[in-house]
N, C-alpha and C positions, 0 to 999 in steps of 0.2 A: 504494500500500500504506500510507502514511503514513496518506494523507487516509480511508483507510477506519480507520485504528487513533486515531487523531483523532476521528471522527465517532463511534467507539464510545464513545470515553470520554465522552464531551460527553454522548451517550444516555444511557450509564449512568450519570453523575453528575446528570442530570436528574431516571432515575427513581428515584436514592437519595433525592436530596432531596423527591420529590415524593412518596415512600412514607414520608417524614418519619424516616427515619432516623438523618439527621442529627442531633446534640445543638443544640437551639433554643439555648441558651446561648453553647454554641460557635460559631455560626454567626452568635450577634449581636455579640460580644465580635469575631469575627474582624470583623465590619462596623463595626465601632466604631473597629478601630485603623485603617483606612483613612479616617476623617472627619479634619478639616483640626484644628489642634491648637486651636484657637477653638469647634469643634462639638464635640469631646471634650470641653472644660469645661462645654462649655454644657448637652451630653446629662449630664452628671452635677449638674450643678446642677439643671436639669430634673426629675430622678430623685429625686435626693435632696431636693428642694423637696415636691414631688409624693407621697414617702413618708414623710418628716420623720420624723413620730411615729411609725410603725411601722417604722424603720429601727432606731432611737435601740435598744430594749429586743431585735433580735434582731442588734446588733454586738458579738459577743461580746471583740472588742480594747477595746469601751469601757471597759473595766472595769480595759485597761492602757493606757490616753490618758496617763495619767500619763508612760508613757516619752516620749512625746512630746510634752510641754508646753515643754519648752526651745524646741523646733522650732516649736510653732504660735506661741509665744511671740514669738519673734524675729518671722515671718512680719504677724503681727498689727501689731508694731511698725513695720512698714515702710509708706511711702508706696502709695499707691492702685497708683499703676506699676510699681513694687517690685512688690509684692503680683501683681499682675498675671502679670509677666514670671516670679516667682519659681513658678509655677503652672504658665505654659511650659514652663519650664526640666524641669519633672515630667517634664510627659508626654512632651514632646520627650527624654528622658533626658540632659540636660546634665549634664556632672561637674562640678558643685558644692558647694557644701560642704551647702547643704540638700539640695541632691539624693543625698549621698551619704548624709544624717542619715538622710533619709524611705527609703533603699534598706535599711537594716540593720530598718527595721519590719517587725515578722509581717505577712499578709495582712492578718489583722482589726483589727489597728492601723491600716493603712491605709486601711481601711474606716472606722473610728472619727473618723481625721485628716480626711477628706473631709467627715465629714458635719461634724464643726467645723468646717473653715472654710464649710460652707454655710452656717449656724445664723449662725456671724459675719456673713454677707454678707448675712443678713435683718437681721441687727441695727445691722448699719452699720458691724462693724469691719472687714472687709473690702471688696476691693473690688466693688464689684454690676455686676450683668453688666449693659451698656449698655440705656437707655431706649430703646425700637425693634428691640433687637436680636432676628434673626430667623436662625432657624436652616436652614442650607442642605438643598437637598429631600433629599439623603442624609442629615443629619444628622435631619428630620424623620421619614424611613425609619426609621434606624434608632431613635428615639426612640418610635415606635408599636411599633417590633417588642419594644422595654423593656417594654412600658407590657401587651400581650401575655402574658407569660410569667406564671407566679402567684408568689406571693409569695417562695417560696423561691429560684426562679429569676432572679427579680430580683437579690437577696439574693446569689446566687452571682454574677449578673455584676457584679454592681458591687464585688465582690472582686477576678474576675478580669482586669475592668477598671482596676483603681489597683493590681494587685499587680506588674506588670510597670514601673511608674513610676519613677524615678528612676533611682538607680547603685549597685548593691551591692559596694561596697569591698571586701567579701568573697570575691566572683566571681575567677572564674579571668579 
């Protein structure tokens, strides 16, 4: 009885998704936080490399980076490994004191934050993702399945992407 209430589910969650029911967003954002914490930066550098200039005029937080200049500020100041691990600490949601900074940001502040430190890591103040570095075939998956979505969709995951990042000091 089990294995018949199992196999239905399994079918029916096949043909939800195969009747595309599913939200493409949700689905890629849910495949997203299962990539290793090194293809999570990579797929948004990726992203954000990739959309640069059409990110830039529709992050409506850019308009309050401001609140977060202290924070890109410090982050910028730090060594290449600094930088690095402080990046980690994000997505992996370490409590620390930046992760706790970057947790009190709106969504689209986060959004804003992300694409400055990309924009730095073209320019060389941050640190650049390694020379060779290649992204794991999930991380590729889900990087096509990005690349897919139209422009707004994009837009929303790369929101919903970095909105869960860090530590809201707030939180219960």
């Amino acid at each position: 009885m089990t294995f018949m209430a199992d196999f239905a589910s399994i079918c029916f969650s096949k043909t939800f998704i195969s009747n595309r029911l599913v939200d493409p967003v949700s689905a890629t954002t849910a495949l997203f936080n299962r990539l290793s914490v090194d293809d999570q930066l990579a797929v948004l550098w990726y992203a954000y490399a990739d959309w640069g200039r059409s990110i830039a005029p529709a992050t409506p937080g850019s308009a309050r980076l401001h609140l977060a200049e202290g924070l890109l500020d410090r982050i910028k100041q730090m060594s290449h490994a600094d930088q690095l691990q402080a990046m980690r600490d994000l997505v992996t949601k370490e409590d620390t004191q930046i992760g706790r900074s970057y947790g009190v940001l709106s969504p689209n502040t986060k959004l804003a934050f992300w694409y400055q430190l990309t924009k730095w890591m073209t320019q060389g103040f941050m640190v650049p993702v390694p020379v060779g570095y290649q992204l794991s075939c999930d991380g590729e998956r889900v990087f096509k399945a990005v690349k897919e979505l139209d422009f707004g969709q994009q837009i929303t995951f790369l929101r919903d992407a970095t909105m869960d990042m860090g530590v809201d000091p707030l939180a219960d």
